[in-house]
C-alpha positions as CSV (number, residue, x, y, z in Angstrom):
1,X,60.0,79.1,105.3
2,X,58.5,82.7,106.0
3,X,58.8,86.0,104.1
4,X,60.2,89.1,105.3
5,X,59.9,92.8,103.9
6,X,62.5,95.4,103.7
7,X,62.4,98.3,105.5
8,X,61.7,100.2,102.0
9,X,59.2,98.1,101.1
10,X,60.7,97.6,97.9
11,X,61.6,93.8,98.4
12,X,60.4,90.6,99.5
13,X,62.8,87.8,100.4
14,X,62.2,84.2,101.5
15,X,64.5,82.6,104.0
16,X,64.8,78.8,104.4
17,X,64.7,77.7,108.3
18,X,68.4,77.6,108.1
19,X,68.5,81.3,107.5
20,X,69.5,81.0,103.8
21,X,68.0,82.7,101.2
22,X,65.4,81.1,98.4
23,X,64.8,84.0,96.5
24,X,63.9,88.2,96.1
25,X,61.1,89.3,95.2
26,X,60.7,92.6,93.5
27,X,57.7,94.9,92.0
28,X,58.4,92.6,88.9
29,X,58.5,89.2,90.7
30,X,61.8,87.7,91.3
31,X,65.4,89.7,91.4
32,X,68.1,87.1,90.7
33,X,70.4,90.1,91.8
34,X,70.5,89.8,94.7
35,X,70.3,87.6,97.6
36,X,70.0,87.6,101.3
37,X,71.9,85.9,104.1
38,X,71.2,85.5,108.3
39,X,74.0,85.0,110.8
40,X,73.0,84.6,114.8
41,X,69.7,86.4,113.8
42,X,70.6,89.2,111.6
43,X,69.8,89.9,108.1
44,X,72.0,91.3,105.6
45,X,70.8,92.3,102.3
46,X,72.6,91.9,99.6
47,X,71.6,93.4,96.4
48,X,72.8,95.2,93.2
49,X,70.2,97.9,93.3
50,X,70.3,101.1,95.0
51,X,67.3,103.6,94.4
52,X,67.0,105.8,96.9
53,X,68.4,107.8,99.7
54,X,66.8,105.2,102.3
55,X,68.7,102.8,100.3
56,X,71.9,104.8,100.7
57,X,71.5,104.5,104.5
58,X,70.7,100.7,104.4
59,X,74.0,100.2,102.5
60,X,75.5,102.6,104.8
61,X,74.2,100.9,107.9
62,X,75.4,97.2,107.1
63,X,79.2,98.8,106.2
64,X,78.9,100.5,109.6
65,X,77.1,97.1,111.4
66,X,80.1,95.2,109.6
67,X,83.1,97.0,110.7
68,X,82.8,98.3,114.2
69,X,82.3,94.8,115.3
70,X,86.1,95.0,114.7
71,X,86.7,98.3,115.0
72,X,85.3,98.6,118.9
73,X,84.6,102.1,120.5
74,X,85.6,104.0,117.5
75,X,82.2,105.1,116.0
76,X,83.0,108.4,115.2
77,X,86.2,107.1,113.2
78,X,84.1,104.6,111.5
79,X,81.6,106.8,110.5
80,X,83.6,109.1,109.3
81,X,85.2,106.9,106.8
82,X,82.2,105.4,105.3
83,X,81.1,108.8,104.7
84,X,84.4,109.6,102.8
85,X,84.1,106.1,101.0
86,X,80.3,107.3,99.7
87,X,81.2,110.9,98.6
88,X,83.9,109.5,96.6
89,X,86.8,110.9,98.5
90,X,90.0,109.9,100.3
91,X,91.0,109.5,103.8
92,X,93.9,110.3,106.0
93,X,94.5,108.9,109.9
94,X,97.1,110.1,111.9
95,X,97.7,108.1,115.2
96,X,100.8,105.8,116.8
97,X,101.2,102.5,115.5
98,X,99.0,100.1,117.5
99,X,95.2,101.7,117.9
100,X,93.5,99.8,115.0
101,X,94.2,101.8,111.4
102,X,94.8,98.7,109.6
103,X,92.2,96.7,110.9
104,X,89.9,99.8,110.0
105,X,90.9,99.5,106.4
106,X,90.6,95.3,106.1
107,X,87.0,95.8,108.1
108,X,86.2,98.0,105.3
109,X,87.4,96.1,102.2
110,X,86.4,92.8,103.5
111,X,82.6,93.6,104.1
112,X,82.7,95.1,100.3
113,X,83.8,92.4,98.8
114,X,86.2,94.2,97.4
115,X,90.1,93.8,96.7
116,X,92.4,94.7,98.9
117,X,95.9,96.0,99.0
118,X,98.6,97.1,101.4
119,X,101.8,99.5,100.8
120,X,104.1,99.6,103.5
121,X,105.4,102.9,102.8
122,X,109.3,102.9,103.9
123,X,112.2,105.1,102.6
124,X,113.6,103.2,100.0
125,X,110.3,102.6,98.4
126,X,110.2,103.5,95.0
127,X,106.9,105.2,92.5
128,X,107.1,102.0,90.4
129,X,106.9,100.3,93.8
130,X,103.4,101.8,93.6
131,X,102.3,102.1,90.3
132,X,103.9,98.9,88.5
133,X,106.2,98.4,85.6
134,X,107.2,96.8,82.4
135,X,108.9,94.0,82.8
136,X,110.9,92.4,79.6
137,X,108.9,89.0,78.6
138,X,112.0,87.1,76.6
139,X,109.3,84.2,75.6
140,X,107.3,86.8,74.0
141,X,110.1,89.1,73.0
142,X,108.1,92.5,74.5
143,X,107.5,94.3,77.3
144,X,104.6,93.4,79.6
145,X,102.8,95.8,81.9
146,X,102.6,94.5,85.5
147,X,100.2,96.8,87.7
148,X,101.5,98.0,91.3
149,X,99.4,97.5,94.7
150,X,97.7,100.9,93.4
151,X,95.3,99.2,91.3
152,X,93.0,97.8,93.8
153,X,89.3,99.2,94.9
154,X,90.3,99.9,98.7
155,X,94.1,100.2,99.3
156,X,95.8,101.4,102.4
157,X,98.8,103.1,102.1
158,X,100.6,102.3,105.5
159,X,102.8,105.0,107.1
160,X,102.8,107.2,104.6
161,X,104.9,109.7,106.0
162,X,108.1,107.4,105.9
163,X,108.5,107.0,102.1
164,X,110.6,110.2,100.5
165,X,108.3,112.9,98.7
166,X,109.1,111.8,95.8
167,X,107.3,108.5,96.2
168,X,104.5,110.3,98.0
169,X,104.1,112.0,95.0
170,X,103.3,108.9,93.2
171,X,99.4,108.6,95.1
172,X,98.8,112.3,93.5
173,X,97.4,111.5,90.3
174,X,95.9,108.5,91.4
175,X,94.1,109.9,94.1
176,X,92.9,113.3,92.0
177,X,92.4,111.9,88.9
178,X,91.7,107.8,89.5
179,X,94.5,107.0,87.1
180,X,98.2,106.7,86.6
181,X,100.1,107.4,83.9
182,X,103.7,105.1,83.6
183,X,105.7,105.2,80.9
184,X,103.7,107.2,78.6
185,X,100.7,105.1,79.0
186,X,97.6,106.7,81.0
187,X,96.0,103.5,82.9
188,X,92.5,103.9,84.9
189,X,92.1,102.5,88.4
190,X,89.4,100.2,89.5
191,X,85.8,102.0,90.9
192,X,85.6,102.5,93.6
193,X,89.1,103.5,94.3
194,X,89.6,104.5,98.0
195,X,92.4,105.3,99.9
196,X,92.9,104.5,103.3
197,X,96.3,106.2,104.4
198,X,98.1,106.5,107.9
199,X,101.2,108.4,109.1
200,X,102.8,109.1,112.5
201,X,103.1,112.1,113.9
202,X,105.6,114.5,113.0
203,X,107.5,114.5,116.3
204,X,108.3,110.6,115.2
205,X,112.0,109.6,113.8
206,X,112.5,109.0,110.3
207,X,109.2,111.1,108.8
208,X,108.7,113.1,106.2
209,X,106.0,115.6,106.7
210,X,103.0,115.4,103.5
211,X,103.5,118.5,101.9
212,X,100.0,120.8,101.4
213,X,99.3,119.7,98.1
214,X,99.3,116.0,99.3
215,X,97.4,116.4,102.0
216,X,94.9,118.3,100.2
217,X,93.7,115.7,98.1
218,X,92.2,114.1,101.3
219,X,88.9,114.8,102.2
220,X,88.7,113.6,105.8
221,X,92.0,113.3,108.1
222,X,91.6,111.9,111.9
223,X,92.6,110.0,114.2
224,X,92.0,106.8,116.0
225,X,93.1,107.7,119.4
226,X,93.1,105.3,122.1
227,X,90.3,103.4,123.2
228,X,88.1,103.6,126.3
229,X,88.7,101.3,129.2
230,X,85.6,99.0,128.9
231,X,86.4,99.3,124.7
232,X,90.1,97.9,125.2
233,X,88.7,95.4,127.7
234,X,86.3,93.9,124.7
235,X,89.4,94.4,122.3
236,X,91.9,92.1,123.7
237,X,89.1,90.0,124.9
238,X,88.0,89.4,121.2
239,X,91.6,88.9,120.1
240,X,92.5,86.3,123.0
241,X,89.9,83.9,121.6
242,X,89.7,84.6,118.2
243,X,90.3,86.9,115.1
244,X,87.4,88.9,115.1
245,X,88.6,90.6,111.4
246,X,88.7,86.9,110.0
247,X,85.5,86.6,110.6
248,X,84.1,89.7,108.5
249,X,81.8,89.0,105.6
250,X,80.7,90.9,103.3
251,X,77.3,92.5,103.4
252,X,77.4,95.2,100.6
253,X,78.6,94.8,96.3
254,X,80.7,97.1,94.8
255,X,77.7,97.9,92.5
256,X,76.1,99.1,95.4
257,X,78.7,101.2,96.8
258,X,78.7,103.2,93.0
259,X,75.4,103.2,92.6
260,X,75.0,105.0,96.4
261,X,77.9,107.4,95.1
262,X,75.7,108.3,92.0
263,X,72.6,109.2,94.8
264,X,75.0,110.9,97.1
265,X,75.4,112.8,94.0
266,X,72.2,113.8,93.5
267,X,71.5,115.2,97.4
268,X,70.1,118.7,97.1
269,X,72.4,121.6,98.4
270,X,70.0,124.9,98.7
271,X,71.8,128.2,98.5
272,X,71.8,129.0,101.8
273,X,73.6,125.5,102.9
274,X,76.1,126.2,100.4
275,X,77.1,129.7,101.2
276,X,77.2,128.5,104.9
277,X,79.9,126.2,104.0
278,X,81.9,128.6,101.4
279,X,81.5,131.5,104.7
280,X,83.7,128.7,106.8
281,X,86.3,127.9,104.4
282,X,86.4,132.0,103.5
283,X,86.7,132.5,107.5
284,X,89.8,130.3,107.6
285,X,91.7,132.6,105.3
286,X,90.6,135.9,107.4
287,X,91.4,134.2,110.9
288,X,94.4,136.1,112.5
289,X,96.2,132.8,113.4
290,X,95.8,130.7,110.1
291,X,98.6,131.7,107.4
292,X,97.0,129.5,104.9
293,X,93.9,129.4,104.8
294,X,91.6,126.1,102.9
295,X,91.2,126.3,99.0
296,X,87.7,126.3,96.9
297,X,88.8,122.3,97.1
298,X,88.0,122.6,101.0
299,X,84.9,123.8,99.6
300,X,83.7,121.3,97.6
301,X,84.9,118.3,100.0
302,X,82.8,120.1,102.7
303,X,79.9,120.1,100.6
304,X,80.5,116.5,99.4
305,X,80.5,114.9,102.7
306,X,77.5,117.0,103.7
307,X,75.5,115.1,101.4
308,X,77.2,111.7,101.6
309,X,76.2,112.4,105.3
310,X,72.9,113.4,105.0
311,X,72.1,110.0,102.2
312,X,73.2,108.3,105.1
313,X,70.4,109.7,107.4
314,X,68.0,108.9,104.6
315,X,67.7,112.7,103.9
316,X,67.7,114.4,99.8
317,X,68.7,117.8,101.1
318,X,71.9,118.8,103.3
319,X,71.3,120.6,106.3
320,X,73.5,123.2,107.9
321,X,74.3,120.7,110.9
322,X,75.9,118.1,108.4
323,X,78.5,120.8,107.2
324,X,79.3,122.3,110.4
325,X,79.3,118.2,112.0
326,X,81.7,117.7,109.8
327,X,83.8,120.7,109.2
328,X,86.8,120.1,111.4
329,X,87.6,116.6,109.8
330,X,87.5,118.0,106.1
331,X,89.1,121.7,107.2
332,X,91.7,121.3,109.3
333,X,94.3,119.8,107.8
334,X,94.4,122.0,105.2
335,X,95.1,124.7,107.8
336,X,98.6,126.3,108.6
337,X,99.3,127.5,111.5
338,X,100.8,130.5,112.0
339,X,103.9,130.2,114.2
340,X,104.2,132.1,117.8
341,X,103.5,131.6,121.6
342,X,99.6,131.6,121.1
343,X,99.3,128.0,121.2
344,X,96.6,128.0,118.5
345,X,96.2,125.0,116.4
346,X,94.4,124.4,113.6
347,X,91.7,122.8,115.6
348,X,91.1,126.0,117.8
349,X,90.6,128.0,114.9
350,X,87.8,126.4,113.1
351,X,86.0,125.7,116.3
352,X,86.3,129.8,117.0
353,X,85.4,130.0,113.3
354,X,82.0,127.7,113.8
355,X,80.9,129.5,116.9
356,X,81.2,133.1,115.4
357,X,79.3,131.8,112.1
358,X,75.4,131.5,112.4
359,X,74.6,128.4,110.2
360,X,70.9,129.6,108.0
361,X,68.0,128.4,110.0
């Protein structure tokens, strides 16, 4: 047996020779919260205790260790995700069917520990499809609530954009206010709730564009893309011989992931960081080519990620380069366009936007 510290010097742990774990050792001897595992070498710590920003990034960096062994070459995608995941918000990929959404969503879920649900979003899907219903008990002679696919901590809505708005509609509460409300009855979803949704593009058949208010209520919308050469290669390699996402374990508790919400929480924003990031939002309603500019909810997702972003880095204060890093994710989309033969997208404008804006030194 030998004894290894943590990097925050907060915990002790003893591994056997087999890698498993004996014990934790804390300040006040041992923590029966938590325990610690080793697979070909690596350490993951589990534990239900996050105290500090450096523990934010440790959570953050197992998540991130986790998944892109799955998700290969997509980095930025990942990262971006976890981020959204820690600041409490939602996330929205748009890609063609094929580059790896779904397995980004189980690689997420399955190194949580968390439940997991899937909603293949189609046209004759209904809201109680989502939410659940009462269904008539005759043994009992009453109703009985039976909760929808919604009532999970990680769920990925699949193909959003292929169910009818009215359906659509039935994430909106959920995803605002982390409840439903059926029948009367106002029910409150599990914590964490995260949402992991994906649409085609527009230009596909049989879509039905979000409308602004939907798309509003995420915090971060991407894309995948398609991977490099040499990332592919490694893709199909790992899929020939085995199932890489079957092998995913989880390294981080739920507890943890609330408890590095609460700290993201508490990352300072000084004035001048936060009037940074209201001057970009206000920009995008000024620019010449934008007809609708983003809301004080923009706002306040920008802000949001900053500091989920910066807990990640083991910083307690935002810096101007996390909101202007992040910016185009949490922005654009809740851009429109206005039509014409400038060719400007909503992408152009916030990058003019950032360049003409001096972030506060």
């Amino acid at each position: 047996m030998y004894v290894r510290t943590s990097e925050n010097g907060h915990l002790t742990y003893t591994l056997s020779p087999g890698g498993r774990v004996c014990y934790l050792r804390n300040a006040s001897g041992v923590d029966p919260s938590g325990f610690v595992t080793s697979d070909s070498g690596g350490i993951a710590i589990h534990r239900s205790r996050v105290e500090s920003q450096v523990e934010v990034r440790e959570v953050y960096e197992r998540l991130f260790g986790s998944v892109r062994r799955v998700v290969v070459g997509k980095d930025r995608v990942v990262d971006l995700c976890l981020i959204s995941l820690l600041a409490g918000g939602h996330v929205l990929l748009t890609d063609i069917p094929g580059v790896g959404k779904t397995t980004l969503a189980k690689a997420i879920s399955s190194s949580i520990a968390a439940d997991f649900s899937r909603i293949q979003f189609t046209p004759d899907l209904l809201p109680s499809d989502i939410t659940g219903t009462s269904i008539y008990d005759p043994g009992e002679a009453r109703f009985g609530w039976i909760p929808g696919p919604v009532f999970a901590p990680i769920l990925l809505a699949d193909e959003i954009n292929r169910a009818t708005p009215r359906t659509q509609s039935a994430l909106l509460e959920a995803m605002a206010e982390g409840q439903v409300t059926v029948e009367g009855a106002t029910r409150p979803l599990p914590e964490p709730f995260f949402v992991v949704a994906t649409q085609n593009p527009h230009q596909f058949h049989g879509t039905y564009p979000l409308p602004e208010g939907q798309l509003d209520r995420f915090m971060v919308a991407t894309s995948m893309g398609y991977p490099g050469n040499h990332a592919e290669r490694g893709i199909v390699r790992a899929q020939v011989e085995r199932r890489p996402l079957e092998e995913v374990e989880p390294v981080v508790e739920i507890r943890e992931v609330l408890e590095a919400r609460r700290l993201v929480k508490a990352v300072q924003v000084h004035d001048e960081v936060l009037a940074y990031a209201v001057a970009i939002a206000e920009a995008t309603r000024n620019h010449p080519a934008v007809s609708l500019g983003a809301s004080p909810r923009g706002s306040i997702a920008l802000v949001r990620v900053a500091q989920a972003r910066a807990a990640t880095r083991a910083r307690d204060f935002v810096g101007p380069e996390d909101v202007k890093a992040l910016a185009p994710e949490v922005l654009a989309h809740r851009l429109s366009v206005r039509g014409g033969t400038t060719g400007a997208t909503a992408e152009s404008a916030l990058e003019e936007i950032l360049d003409s804006l001096s972030p506060p030194v």
